[in-house]
C-alpha positions in Angstrom: 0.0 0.0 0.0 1.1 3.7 -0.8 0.5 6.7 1.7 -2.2 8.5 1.4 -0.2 11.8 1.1 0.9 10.9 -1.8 -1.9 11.4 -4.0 -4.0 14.1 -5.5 -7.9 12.5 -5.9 -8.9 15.3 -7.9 -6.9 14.4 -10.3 -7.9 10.4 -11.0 -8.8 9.9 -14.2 -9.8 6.8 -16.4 -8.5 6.6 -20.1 -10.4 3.7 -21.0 -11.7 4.2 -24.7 -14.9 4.2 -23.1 -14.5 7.4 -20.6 -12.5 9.1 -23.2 -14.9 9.2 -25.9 -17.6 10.5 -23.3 -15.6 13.1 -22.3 -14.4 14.0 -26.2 -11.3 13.7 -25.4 -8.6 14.2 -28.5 -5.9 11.5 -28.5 -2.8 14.1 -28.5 -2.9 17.2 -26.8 0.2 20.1 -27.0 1.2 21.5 -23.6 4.3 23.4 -22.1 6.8 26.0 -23.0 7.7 26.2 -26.0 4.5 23.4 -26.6 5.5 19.9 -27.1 2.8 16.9 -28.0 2.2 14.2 -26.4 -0.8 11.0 -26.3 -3.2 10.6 -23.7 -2.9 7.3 -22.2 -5.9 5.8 -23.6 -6.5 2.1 -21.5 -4.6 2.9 -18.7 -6.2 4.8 -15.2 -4.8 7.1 -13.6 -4.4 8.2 -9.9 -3.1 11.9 -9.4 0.0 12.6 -7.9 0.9 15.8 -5.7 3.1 18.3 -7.1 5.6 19.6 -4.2 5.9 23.2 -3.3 9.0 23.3 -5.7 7.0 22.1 -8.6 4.0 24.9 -7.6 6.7 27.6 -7.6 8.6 26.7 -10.9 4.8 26.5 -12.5 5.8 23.1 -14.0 2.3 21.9 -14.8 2.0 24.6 -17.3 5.3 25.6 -18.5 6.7 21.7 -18.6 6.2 19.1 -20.8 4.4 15.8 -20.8 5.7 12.7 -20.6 5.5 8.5 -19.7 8.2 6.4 -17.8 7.4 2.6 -17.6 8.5 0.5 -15.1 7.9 -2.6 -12.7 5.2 -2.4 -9.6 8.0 -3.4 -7.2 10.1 -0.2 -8.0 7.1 1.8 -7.4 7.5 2.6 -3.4 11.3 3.7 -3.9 10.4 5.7 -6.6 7.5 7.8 -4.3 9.2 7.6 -1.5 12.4 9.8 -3.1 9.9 11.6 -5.1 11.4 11.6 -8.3 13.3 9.5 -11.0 16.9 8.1 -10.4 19.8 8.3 -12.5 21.7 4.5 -12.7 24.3 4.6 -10.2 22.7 6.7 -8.4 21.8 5.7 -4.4 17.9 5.8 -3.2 16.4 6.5 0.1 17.9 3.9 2.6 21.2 3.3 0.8 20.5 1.3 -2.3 22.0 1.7 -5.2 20.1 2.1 -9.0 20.7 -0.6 -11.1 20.7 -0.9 -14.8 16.8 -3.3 -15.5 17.2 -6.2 -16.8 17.2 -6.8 -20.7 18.4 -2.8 -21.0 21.7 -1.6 -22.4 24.2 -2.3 -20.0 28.4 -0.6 -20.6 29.8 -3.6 -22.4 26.4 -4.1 -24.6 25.3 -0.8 -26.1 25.7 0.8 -29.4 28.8 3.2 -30.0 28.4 6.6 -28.0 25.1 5.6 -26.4 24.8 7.2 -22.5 23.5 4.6 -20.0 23.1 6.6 -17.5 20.6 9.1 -18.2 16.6 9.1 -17.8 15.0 8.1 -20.6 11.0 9.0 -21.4 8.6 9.9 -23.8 5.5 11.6 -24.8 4.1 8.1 -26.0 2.3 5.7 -23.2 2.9 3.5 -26.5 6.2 3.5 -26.5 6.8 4.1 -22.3 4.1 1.4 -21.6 5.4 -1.5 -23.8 6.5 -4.7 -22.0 10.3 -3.8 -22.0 10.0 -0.6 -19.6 6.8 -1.2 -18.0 6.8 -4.8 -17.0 3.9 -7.0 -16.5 3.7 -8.6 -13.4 0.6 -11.1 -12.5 -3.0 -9.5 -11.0 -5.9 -11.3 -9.3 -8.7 -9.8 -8.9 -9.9 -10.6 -5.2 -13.8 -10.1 -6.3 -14.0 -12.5 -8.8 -10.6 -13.9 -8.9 -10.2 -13.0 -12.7 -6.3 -13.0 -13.6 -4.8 -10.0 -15.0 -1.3 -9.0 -16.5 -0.6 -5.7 -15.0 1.4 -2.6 -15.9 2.8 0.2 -14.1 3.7 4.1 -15.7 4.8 7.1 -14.7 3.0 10.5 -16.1 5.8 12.8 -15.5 6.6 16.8 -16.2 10.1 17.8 -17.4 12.1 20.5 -18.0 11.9 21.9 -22.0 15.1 22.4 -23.1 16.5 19.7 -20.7 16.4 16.9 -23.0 17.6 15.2 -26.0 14.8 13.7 -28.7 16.2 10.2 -29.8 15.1 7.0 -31.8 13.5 3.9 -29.6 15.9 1.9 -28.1 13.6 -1.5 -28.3 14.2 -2.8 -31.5 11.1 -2.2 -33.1 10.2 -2.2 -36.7 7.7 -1.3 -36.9 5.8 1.8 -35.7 4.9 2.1 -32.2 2.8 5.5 -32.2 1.4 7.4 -35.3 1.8 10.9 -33.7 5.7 10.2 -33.4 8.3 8.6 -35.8 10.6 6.0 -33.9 13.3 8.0 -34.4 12.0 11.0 -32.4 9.9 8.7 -29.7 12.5 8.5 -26.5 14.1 11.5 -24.5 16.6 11.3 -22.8 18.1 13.9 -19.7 20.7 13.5 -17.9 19.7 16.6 -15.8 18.4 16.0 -12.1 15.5 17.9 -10.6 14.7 18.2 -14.4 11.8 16.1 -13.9 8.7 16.2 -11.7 6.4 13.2 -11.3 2.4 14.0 -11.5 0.5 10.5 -11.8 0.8 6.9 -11.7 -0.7 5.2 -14.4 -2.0 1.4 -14.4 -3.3 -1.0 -17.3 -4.7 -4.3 -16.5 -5.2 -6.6 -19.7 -6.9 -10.2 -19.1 -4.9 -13.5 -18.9 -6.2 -16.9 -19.7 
């Protein structure tokens, strides 16, 4: 369970296709300073975050731009409780150390010049919320005990000006979101404090 403080009610909201077309909803929206586009997270839900009296001051949520970081449930407490995004190599509330996931680039397996150690995100819940960033991890429900594969996201607000725009990093050929080409679909920042987190998203898909 997550404390309460946490969390922003107001600000829960359900992207199922079924809430979004009753609330005529567009699919991509441009927001920040200079604006920047980015998809709605249609099929996921989520629960509102609080903004902390640093992101009120710096006006983030309207001169910031939108953005998804996937991830695995377990992560999820460490992340909250330091309140924001670690670098690799970087140490967490309580003393541990940020790992490199599983399956990503590591030092001695990347391609020439990439940088490990930065944050990567993107404006596409597409691209952020595919298997490889956001994990699934096994969900029953305790109601009627159907079985779920579930996701976990971040919505996050960063910095313009703070990142680079770069080509996915999953191997896809194919393409993962209309609104963006894959070679413009992953940002990268290296800068801390340079992001600001302001809900977490979740997707729950039936399993057999």
């Amino acid at each position: 369970m997550f404390l309460e403080a946490y969390f922003e009610p107001q600000y829960d909201t359900c992207y199922c296709t079924r809430c979004h077309a009753e609330r005529n909803d567009q699919l991509y929206y441009s927001r920040g300073k200079p604006a920047k586009d980015y998809g709605l997270p249609i099929g996921w839900y989520r629960f509102g975050l609080k903004l902390d009296a640093r992101g009120v001051a710096l006006n983030v949520a309207d001169e910031w731009h939108r953005a998804y970081h996937g991830t695995k449930k377990d992560k999820l407490a460490g992340i909250l409780s330091c309140g924001n995004l670690l670098i690799p190599g970087d140490v967490a509330l309580g003393g541990r150390k940020i790992d490199i996931p599983d399956g990503h680039f590591t030092k001695d397996r990347k391609p020439k010049g990439f940088d490990i150690e930065q944050l990567f995100v993107s404006p596409s819940i597409r691209y952020s919320g595919c298997s490889a960033y956001a994990t699934p991890s096994r969900y029953t429900d305790p109601d009627n005990k159907q079985l779920y594969n579930a996701q976990v996201a971040l919505q996050v607000l960063i910095r313009p000006g703070s990142y680079t725009v770069g080509e996915q990093t999953i191997g896809a050929r194919n393409e993962i979101d209309p609104k963006f080409s894959n070679q413009e679909i992953e940002w990268s920042t290296k800068e801390r404090g340079g992001i600001m987190l302001y809900g977490l998203l979740f997707h729950l898909e039936e399993s057999d």
